[in-house]
N, C-alpha and C positions, 0 to 999 in steps of 0.2 A: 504494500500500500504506500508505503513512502516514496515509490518509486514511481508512484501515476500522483502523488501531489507533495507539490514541494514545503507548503505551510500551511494549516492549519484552516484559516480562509479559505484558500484555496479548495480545500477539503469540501467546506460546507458551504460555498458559494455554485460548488458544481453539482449537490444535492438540493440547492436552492432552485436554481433553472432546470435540474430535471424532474421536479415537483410543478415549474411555474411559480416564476418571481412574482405574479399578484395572488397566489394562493398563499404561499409563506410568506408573505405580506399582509396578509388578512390576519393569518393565526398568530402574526408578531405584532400586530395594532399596530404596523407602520406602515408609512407610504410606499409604495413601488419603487419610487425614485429613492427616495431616502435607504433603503435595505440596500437598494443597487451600489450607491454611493458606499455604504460604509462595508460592502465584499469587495468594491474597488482599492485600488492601489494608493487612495486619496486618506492623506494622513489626518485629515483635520475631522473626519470623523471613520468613530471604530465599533466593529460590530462587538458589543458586550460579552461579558461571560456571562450574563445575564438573560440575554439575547439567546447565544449559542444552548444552553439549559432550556428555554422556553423552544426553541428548535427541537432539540432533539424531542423532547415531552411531547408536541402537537403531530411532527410528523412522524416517529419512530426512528428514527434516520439515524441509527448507532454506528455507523461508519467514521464519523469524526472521532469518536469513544478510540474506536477500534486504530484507527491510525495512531492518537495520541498513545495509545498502549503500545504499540511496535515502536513507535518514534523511543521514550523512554524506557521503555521497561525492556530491558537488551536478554535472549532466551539462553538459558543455561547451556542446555544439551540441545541435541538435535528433536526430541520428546517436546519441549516448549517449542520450538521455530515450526515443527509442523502443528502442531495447534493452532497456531495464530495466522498460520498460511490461510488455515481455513475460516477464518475469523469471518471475513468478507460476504462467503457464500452462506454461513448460518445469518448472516445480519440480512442477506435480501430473503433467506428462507422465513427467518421470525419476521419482517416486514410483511410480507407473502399472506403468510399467517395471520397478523395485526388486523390486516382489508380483512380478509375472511369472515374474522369474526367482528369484524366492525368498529375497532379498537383505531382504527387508523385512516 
């Protein structure tokens, strides 16, 4: 995963447009433009930790979780690395799931 995004934003910026920037826009009480601006490269405003929490919560989108866990937490033996290989495809599988039953 660290290797399809280089930061964090990035991360959650590309689960943002592939949800649609005015739907995650809706569920963050913010404007369109405003969300667009602070996943941009523009310093003067930043998507919160606060933000990024209320994200993952409305849309299930653990993929950011999951990245910051590879970024950090480095696998001991080869038992952890293929774990978290698979980290990705349980998170669109529990997504999957979430719609189903209406959770998401």
């Amino acid at each position: 995963m660290s290797e399809r995004f280089h930061t964090l934003r990035e991360c959650v910026a590309t689960g943002v447009y592939q949800r649609g920037l005015k739907r995650v826009a809706i569920d963050l009480d913010q404007a369109p433009s405003n969300l667009s601006v602070q996943l941009s490269d523009d310093h003067a405003r930043h998507f919160s930790v606060d933000s990024l929490e209320r994200y993952i919560e409305k849309t299930g989108d653990l993929v950011p979780v999951y990245y910051l866990v590879e970024k950090f937490i480095k696998p001991r033996d080869g038992r952890q690395e293929a774990a978290l290989a698979q980290l990705p495809a349980l998170a669109e599988q529990l997504q999957a799931m979430l719609k189903q039953a209406g959770m998401a």
